[in-house]
C-alpha positions as CSV (number, residue, x, y, z in Angstrom):
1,X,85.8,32.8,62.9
2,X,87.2,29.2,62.8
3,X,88.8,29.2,65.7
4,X,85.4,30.1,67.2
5,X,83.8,27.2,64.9
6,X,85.9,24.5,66.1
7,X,85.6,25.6,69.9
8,X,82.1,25.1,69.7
9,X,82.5,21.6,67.0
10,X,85.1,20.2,69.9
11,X,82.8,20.7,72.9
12,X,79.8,19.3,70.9
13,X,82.0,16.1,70.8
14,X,82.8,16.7,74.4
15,X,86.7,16.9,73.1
16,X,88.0,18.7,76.3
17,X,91.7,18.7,75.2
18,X,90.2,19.6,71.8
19,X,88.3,22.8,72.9
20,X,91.0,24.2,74.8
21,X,93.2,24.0,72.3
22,X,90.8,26.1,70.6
23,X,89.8,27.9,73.0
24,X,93.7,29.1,73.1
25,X,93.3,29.7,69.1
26,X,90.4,31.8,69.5
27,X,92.6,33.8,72.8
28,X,95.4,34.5,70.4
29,X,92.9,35.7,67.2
30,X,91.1,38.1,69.9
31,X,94.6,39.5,71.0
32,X,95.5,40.3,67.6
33,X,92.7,42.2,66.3
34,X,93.8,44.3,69.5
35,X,91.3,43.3,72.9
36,X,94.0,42.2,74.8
37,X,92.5,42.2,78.2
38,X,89.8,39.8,76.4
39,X,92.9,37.7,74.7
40,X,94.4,37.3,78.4
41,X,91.4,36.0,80.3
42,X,90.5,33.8,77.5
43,X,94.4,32.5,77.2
44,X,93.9,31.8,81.1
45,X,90.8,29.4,81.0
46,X,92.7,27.4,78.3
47,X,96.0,27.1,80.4
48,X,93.8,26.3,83.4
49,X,91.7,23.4,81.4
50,X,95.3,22.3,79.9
51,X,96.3,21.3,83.9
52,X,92.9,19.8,84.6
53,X,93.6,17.4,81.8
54,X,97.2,17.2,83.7
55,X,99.0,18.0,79.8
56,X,101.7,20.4,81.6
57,X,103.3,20.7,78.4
58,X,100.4,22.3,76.3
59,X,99.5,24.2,79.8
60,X,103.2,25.5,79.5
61,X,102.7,26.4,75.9
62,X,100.0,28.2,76.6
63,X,101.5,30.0,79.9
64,X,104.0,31.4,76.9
65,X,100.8,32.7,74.9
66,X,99.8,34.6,78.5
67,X,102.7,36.1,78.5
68,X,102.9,37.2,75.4
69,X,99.7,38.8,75.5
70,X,100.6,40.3,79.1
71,X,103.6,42.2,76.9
72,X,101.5,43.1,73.8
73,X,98.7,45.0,76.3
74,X,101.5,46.7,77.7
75,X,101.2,45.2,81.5
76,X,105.7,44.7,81.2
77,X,105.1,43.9,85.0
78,X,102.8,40.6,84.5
79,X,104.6,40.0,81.5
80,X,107.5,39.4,83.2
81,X,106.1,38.0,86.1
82,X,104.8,35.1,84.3
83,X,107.5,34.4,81.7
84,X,109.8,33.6,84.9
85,X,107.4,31.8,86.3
86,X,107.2,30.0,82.6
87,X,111.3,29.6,82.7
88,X,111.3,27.9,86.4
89,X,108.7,25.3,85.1
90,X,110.2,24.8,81.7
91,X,113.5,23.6,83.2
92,X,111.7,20.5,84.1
93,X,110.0,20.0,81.0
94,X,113.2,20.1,79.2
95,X,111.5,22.2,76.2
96,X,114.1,24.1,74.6
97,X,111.4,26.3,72.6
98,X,109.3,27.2,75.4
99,X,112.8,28.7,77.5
100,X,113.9,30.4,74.6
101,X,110.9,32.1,74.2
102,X,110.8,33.2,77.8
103,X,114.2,34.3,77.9
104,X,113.2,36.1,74.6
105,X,110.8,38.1,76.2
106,X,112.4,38.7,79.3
107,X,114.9,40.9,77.2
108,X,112.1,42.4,75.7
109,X,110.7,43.7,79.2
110,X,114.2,44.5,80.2
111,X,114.5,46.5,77.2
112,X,111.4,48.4,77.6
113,X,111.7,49.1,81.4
114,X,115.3,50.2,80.4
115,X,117.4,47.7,82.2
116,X,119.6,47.2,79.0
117,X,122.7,45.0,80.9
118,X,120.2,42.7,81.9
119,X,118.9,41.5,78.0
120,X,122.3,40.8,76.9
121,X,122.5,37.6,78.6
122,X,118.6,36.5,78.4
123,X,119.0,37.5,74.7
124,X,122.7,35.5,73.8
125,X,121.2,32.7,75.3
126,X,117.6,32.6,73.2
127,X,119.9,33.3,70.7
128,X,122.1,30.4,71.2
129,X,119.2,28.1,72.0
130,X,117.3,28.7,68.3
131,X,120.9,28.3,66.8
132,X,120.6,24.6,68.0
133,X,117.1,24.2,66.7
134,X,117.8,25.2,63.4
135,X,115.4,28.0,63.8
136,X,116.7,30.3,61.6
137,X,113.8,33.0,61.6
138,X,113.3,33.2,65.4
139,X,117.6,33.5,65.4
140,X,117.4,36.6,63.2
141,X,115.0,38.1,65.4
142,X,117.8,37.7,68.5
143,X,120.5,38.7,66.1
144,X,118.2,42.3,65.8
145,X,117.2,42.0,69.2
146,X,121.3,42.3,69.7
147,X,120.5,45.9,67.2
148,X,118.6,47.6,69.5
149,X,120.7,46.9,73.0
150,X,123.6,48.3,71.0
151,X,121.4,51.1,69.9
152,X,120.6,51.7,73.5
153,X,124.0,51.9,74.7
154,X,124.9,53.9,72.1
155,X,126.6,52.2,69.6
156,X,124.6,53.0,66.6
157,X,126.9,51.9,63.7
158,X,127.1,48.7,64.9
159,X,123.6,48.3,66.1
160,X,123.0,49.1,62.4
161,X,125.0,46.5,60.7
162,X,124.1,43.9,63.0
163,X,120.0,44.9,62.3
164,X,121.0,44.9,58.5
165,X,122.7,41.1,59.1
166,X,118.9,40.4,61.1
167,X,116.8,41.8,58.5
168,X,118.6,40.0,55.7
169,X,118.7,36.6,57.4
170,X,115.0,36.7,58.0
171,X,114.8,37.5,54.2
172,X,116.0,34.6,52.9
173,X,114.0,32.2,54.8
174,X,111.0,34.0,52.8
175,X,109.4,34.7,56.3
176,X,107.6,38.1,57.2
177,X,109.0,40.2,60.3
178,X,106.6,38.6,63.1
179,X,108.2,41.0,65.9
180,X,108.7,45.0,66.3
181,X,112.4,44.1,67.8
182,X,113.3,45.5,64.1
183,X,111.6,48.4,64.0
184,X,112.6,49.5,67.5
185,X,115.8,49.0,67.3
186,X,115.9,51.3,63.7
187,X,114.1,53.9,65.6
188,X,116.5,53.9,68.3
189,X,119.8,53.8,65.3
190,X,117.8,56.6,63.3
191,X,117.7,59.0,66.2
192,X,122.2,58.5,66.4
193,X,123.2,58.4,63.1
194,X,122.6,61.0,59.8
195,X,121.8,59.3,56.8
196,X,125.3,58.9,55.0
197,X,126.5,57.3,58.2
198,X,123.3,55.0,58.7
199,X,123.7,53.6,55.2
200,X,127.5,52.7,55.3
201,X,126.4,50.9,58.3
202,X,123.4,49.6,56.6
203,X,125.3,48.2,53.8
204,X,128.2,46.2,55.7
205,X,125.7,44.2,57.8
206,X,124.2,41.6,54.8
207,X,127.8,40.1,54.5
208,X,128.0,39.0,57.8
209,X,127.0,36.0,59.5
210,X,124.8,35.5,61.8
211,X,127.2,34.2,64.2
212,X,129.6,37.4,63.3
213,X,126.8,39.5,63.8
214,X,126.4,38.1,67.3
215,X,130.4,38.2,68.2
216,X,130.6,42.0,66.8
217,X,127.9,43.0,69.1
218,X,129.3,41.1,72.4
219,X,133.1,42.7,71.5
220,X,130.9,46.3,71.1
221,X,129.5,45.7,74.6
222,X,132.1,44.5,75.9
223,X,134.4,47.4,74.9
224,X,131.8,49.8,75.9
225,X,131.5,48.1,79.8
226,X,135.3,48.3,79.9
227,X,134.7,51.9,79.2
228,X,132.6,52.6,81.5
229,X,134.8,50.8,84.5
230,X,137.8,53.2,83.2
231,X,135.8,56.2,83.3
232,X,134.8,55.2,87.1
233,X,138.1,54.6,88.2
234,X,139.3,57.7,86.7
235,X,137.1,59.2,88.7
């Protein structure tokens, strides 16, 4: 509704950077009470007016919006499609935000589509980038992220304490869980581990660090590629 309000109150006042702000604001609102298709085309006209007004920055901001809502209507393909192209143009805008975020959902995609090895790397890097912002809740969620590619490549104890290190980061900043990484990632350790085991798990991960969270999972995978290359030259 006041997205909606000041869409129409910024192109009384023929505000044209103005309106498509809202007109973004009123793309994301539309997505989240669940008409994504809508929430797409809407999300398009504002990055289009954004590069009329030649503001490549807020056109880019917006691009990471499209892609967003690409991935929430489930079209992974488009989704991914775009967030590249959103990485390729960042790297000239020098915004570190807008290429963690497309690295962020690049692992995402990965994840979803199954490609596992490639999110570590998109994933350490988003993480390392919001480390350097100080962004502590969009850190926790790549700390969980970290949970469910160890979940996938079945290492469930570990996946556990390093989504129980996530979840209580996230907790002390006082902020809400504004992804699902967490809740796919538990529903990917829930389907490894029997209770007794998932809480032992459970209850190591809130004394580690971030940063220790992060190193135990890279040693995990690590360990569990070297494995792998063992078992294929045994064979």
């Amino acid at each position: 509704h006041w997205a909606r309000e000041a869409l129409e109150l910024h192109r009384q006042l023929g505000d044209a950077w103005g309106s498509a702000f809202a007109l973004l604001m009123v793309a994301d609102a539309t997505g989240q009470e669940g008409d994504w298709p809508r929430a797409q085309e809407l999300c398009g006209q504002s990055e289009r007016q954004f590069r009329e007004l030649g503001d490549r920055h807020a056109a880019l901001q917006a691009a990471a919006y499209h892609a967003w809502m690409h991935y929430e209507g489930g079209d992974l393909g488009r989704a991914r499609e775009v967030s590249e192209e959103n990485l390729r143009e960042e790297r000239l805008e020098h915004d570190p935000l807008l290429k963690a975020d497309a690295l962020g959902r690049l692992a995402d995609i990965a994840l979803d589509q199954g490609r596992v090895q490639d999110a570590v790397l998109p994933t350490e890097s988003s993480y390392r980038i919001y480390g350097d912002l100080g962004d502590v809740v969009n850190l926790a969620i790549a700390v969980g992220q970290f949970a469910r590619i160890l979940a996938l490549t079945r290492k469930p104890e570990a996946a556990a304490r390093v989504l129980a290190s996530s979840v209580a980061l996230r907790e002390q900043t006082g902020a809400r869980d504004i992804s699902n990484v967490t809740e796919k990632a538990l529903t990917a350790i829930r389907h490894q581990l029997d209770e007794a085991a998932f809480a032992e798990a459970w209850d190591q991960g809130p004394r580690m660090t971030a940063e220790e969270a992060v190193a135990l999972a890279l040693d995990s995978l690590a360990a569990a590629g070297a494995s792998a290359e063992s078992g294929l030259a045994r064979q």
